[in-house]
C-alpha positions as CSV (number, residue, x, y, z in Angstrom):
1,X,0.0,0.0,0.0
2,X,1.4,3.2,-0.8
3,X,1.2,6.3,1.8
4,X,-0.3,9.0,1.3
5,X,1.6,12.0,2.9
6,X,-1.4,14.9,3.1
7,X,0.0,18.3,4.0
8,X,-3.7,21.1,4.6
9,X,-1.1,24.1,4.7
10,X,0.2,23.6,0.8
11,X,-2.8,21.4,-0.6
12,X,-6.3,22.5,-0.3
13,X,-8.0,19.2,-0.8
14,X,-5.8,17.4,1.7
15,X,-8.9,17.5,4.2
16,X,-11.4,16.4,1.5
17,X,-9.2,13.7,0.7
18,X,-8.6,12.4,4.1
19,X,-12.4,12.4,4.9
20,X,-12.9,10.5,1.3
21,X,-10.5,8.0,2.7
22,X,-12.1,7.5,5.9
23,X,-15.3,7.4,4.2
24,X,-14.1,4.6,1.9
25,X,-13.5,2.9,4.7
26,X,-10.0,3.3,4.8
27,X,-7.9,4.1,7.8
28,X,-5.9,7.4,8.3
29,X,-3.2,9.0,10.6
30,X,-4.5,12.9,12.0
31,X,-2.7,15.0,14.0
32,X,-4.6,15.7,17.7
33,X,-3.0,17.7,20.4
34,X,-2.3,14.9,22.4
35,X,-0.7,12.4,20.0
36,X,-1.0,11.5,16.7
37,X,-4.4,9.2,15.6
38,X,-5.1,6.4,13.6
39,X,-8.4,7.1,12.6
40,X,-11.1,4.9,10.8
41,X,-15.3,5.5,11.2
42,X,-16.0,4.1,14.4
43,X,-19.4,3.1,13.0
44,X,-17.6,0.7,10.5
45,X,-16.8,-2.7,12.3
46,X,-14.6,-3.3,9.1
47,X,-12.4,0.0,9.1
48,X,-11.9,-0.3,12.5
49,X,-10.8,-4.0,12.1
50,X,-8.1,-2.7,10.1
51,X,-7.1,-0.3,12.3
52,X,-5.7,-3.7,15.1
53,X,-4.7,-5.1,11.9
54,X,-2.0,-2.1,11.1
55,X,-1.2,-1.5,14.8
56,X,-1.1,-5.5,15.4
57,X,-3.1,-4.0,18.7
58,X,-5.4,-7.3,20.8
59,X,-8.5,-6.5,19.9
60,X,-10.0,-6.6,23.4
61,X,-8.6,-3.4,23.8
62,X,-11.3,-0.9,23.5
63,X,-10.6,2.5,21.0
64,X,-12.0,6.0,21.4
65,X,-14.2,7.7,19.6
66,X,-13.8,11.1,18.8
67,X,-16.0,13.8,17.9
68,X,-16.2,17.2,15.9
69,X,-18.6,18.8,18.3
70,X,-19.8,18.7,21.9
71,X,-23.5,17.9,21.2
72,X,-22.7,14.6,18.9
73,X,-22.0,12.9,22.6
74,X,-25.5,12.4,22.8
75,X,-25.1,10.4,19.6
76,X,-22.5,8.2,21.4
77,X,-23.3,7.7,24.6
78,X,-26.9,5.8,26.1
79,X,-26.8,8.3,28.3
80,X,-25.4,11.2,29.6
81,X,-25.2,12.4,33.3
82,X,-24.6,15.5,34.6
83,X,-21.0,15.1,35.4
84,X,-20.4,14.7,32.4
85,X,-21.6,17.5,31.2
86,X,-19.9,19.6,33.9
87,X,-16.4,17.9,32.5
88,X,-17.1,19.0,28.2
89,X,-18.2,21.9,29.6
90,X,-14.7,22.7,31.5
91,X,-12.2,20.9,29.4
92,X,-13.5,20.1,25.6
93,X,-12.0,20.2,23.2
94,X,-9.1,19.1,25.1
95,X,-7.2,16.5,25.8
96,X,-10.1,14.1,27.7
97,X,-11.5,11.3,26.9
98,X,-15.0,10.5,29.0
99,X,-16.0,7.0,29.3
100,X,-19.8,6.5,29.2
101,X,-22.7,3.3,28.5
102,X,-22.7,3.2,25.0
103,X,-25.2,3.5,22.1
104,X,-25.9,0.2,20.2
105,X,-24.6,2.4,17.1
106,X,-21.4,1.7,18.5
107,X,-19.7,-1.9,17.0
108,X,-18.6,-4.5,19.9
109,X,-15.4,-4.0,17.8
110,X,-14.8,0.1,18.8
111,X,-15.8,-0.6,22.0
112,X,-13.3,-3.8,23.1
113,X,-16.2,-6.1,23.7
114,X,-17.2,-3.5,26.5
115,X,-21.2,-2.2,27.2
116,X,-19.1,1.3,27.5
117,X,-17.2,3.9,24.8
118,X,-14.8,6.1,25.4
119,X,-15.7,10.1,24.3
120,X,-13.6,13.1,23.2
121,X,-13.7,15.9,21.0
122,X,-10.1,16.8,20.5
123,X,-8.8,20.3,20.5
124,X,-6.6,20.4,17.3
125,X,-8.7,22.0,14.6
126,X,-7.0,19.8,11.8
127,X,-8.5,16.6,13.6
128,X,-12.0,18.4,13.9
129,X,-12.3,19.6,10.1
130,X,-11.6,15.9,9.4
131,X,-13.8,14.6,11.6
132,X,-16.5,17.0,10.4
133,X,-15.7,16.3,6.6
134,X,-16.1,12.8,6.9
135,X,-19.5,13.1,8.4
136,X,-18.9,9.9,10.8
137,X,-17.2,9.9,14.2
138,X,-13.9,8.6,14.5
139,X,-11.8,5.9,16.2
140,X,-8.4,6.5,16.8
141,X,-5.9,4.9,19.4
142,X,-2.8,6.3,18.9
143,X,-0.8,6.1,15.6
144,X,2.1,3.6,16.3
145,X,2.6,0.4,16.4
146,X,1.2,-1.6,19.5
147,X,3.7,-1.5,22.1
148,X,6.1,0.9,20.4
149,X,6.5,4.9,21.9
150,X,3.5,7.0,21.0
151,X,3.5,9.3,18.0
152,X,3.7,12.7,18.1
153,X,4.7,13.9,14.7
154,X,3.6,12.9,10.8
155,X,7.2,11.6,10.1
156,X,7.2,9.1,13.5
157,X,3.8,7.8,11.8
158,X,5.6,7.3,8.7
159,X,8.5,5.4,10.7
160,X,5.9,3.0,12.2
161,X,3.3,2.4,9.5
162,X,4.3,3.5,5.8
163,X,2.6,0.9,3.4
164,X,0.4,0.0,5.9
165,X,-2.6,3.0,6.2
166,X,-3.9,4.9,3.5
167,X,-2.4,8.1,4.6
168,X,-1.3,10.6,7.2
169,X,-1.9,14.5,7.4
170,X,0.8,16.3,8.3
171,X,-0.5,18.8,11.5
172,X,2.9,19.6,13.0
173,X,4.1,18.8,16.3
174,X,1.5,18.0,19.1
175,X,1.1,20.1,21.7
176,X,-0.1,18.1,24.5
177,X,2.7,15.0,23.5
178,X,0.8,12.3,26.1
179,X,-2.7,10.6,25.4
180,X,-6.2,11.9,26.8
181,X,-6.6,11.8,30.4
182,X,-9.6,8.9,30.8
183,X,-12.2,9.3,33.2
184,X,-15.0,6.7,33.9
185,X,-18.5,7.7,35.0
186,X,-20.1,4.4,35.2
187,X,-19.9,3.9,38.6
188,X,-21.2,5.3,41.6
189,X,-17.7,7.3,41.9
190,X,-15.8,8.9,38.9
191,X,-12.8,7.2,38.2
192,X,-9.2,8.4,36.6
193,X,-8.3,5.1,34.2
194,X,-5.4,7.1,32.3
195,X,-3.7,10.2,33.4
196,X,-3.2,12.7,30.4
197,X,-3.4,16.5,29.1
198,X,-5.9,17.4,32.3
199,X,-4.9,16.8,35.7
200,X,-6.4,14.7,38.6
201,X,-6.5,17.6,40.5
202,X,-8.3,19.6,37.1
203,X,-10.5,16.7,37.5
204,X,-11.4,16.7,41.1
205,X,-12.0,20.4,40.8
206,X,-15.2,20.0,38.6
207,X,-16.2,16.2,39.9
208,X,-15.3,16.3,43.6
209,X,-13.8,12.8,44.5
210,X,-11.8,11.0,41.6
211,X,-11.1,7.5,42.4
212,X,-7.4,6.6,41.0
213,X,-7.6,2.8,39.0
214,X,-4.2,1.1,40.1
215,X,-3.3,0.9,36.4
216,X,-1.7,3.7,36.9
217,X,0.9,2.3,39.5
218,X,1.7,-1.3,38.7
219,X,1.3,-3.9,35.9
220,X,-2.3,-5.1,34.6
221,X,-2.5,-9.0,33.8
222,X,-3.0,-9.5,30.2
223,X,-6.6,-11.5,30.9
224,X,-8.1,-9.0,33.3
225,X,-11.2,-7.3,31.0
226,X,-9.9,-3.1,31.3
227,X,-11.9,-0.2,30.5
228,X,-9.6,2.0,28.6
229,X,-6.7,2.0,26.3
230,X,-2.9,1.6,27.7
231,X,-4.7,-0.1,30.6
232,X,-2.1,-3.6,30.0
233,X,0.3,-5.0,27.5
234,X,3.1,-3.6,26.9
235,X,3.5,0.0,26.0
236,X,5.5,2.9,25.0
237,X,8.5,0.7,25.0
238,X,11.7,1.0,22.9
239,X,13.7,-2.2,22.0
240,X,16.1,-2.3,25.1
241,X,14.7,-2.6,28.7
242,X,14.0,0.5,30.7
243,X,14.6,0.5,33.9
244,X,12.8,3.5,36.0
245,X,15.1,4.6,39.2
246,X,12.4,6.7,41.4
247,X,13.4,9.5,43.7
248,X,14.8,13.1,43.9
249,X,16.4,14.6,40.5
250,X,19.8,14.7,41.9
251,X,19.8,11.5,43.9
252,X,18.5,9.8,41.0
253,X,21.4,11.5,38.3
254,X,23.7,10.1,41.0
255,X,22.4,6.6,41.4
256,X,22.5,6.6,37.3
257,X,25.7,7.6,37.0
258,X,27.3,5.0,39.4
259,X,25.0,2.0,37.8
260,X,25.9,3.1,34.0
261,X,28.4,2.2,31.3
262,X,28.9,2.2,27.7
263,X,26.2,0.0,26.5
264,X,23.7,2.1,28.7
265,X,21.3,4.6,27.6
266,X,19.9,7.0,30.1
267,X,16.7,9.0,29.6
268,X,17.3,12.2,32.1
269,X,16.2,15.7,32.5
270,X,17.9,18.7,30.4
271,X,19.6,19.7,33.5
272,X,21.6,16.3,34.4
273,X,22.3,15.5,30.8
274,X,26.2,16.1,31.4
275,X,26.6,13.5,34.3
276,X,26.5,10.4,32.0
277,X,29.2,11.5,29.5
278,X,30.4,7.7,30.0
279,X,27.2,6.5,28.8
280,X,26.2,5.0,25.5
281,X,23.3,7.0,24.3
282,X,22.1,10.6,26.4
283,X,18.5,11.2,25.3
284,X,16.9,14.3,27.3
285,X,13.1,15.4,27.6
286,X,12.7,19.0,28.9
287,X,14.0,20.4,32.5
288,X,13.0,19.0,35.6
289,X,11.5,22.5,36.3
290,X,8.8,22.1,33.1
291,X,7.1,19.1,33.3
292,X,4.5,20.4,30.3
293,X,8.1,19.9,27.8
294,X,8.6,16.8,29.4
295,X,5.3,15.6,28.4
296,X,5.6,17.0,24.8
297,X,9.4,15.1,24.4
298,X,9.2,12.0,26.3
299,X,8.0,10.3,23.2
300,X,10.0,11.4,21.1
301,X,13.0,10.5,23.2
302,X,11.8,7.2,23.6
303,X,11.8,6.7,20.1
304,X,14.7,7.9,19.1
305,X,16.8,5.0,21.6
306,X,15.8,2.6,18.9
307,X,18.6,4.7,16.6
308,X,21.3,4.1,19.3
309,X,23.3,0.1,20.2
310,X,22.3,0.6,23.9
311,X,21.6,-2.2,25.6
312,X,19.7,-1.1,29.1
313,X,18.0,2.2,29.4
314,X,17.2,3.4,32.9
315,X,15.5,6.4,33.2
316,X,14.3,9.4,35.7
317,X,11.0,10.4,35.8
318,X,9.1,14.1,37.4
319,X,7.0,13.7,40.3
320,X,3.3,13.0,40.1
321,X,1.6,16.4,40.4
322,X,-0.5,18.1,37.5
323,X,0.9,16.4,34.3
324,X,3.6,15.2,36.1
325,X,1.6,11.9,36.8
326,X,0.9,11.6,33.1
327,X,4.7,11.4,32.5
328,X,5.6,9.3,34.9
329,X,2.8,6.8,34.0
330,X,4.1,6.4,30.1
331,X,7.8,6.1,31.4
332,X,6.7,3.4,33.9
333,X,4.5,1.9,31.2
334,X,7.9,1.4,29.1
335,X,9.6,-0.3,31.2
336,X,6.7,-2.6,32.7
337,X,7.1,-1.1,36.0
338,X,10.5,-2.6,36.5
339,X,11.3,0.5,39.2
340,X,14.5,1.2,41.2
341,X,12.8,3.5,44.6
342,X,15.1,5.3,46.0
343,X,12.4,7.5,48.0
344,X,12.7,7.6,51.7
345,X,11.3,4.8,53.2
346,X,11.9,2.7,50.4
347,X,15.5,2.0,49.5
């Protein structure tokens, strides 16, 4: 299959033609502010087959669907409660995906098997005018292939799945860089599934209490049934092993340091990038002061240790405030919570 490589600023009909695509039943790659998506009509049991088929993604794993405008959730969704209304009302478009009972419109396919479906109406205008051209909503886990680092430009789309989709529109760099936050609502207490782009303290400010799933803090068995994307299996993971060390920026640059050689690759902050002159490969992802360019680079970075002969990567991470916790969840996620804690109280 051959490509397509769509590019809105230079071509007028690049829209047109991704919404023919999608249409045809064809799956695409659109740029959101979060990361990139691999988009197909989530009405379509057949285009959205393809869309595990290009990823190689387990099909129990359940896909949002995204819309163009706030109202269509009523399309979606079998019902819709208050609270979440409060939440589209605070922080859509945006980067948040709201998990609700779904319509029968909705194919057991899109949906991972699951009575429920997973809403959002992304803020990138590119992803809406696409979404609106084509006329259907769209499902669209991220645009990589399963297990590999998110994407979050056209050309790491192109890196993971030229000749396999249709095409991707170029939409420059994302903004966000880490999925959607996910936030159930079918039970008696909303609950944060996926931290993302809006923070569980953004959260809690509109809903009140916010149950935390443990996904976010240790490993999910590949059988258990999971409400969300990135919930288990393996993710955001380049070829060698990552190993997380936990703790203080400083005390975890000098733990690094003293457990590194020439083989090893080391994922750090900016600021400590010059203590592991020894090491193999020295891939940074913003200051340890701005944890918003963390989130937009950490992908990337991940990525780009598949260029490099390191053998081992181990890896600091920001603290679990605001964003932070997003971070920090896709760094653990790569290196299947194989953690070093140096914290007080647990070294």
């Amino acid at each position: 299959m051959n490509t397509l490589y769509l590019q809105p600023e230079t071509d007028d009909t690049a829209i047109a033609r991704a919404a023919e695509l999608l249409r045809a039943g064809e799956i695409v790659g659109i740029p959101t502010e979060t990361v990139y998506g691999l988009a197909a009509n989530a009405l379509n049991p057949d285009a959205v087959c393809k869309i595990f088929t290009a990823k190689g993604r387990p099909q129990d794993n359940p896909l949002i669907v995204h819309i163009a405008d706030a109202a269509q959730i009523a399309d979606i969704a079998a019902e819709v409660p208050e609270s979440a209304r409060k939440l589209a009302q605070a922080f859509w478009p945006g980067p948040l995906t709201i998990i609700l009972p779904k319509q029968e419109i909705i194919p057991s396919v899109t949906s991972g098997g699951l009575s429920t479906v997973g809403i959002r109406l992304p803020a990138h205008p590119l992803a809406r005018a696409i979404i609106r051209a084509a006329g259907v909503p769209l499902a669209a886990p991220s645009a990589n292939l399963s297990g590999r680092p998110s994407t979050t430009t056209a050309q790491h789309v192109l890196e993971d799945l030229s000749g396999r989709i249709a095409a991707v529109v170029e939409g420059g760099a994302c903004s966000v860089g880490v999925e959607s936050t996910v936030v159930s609502l079918c039970g008696a207490v909303p609950r944060l599934l996926r931290p993302g782009g809006i923070s569980l303290e953004q959260l809690r400010s509109v809903l009140g209490e916010v149950e935390v799933d443990r996904a976010l803090y240790e490993k999910i068995d590949d059988t258990e049934t999971v409400s969300a994307p990135g919930m288990k299996y393996r993710h955001y993971a380049p070829e060698a092993p990552v190993t997380v060390i936990l703790g203080a920026p400083e005390q975890t640059a000098d733990y690094i340091a003293a457990h590194s050689g020439s083989t090893t690759g080391v994922l750090c902050f900016d600021d400590y990038a010059s203590r592991f002159s020894h090491c193999g490969a020295v891939l940074t992802f913003g200051s340890s002061q701005d944890v918003p360019e963390q989130a937009r680079e950490v992908f990337d970075a991940l990525r780009r240790f598949d260029k490099t002969a390191c053998t081992e990567i181990l890896a600091q991470c920001p603290p679990t405030d605001g964003i932070g916790l997003a971070v920090s969840n896709r760094i653990l996620k790569s290196s299947g919570f194989h953690i070093i804690d140096l914290r007080e109280g647990n070294t």
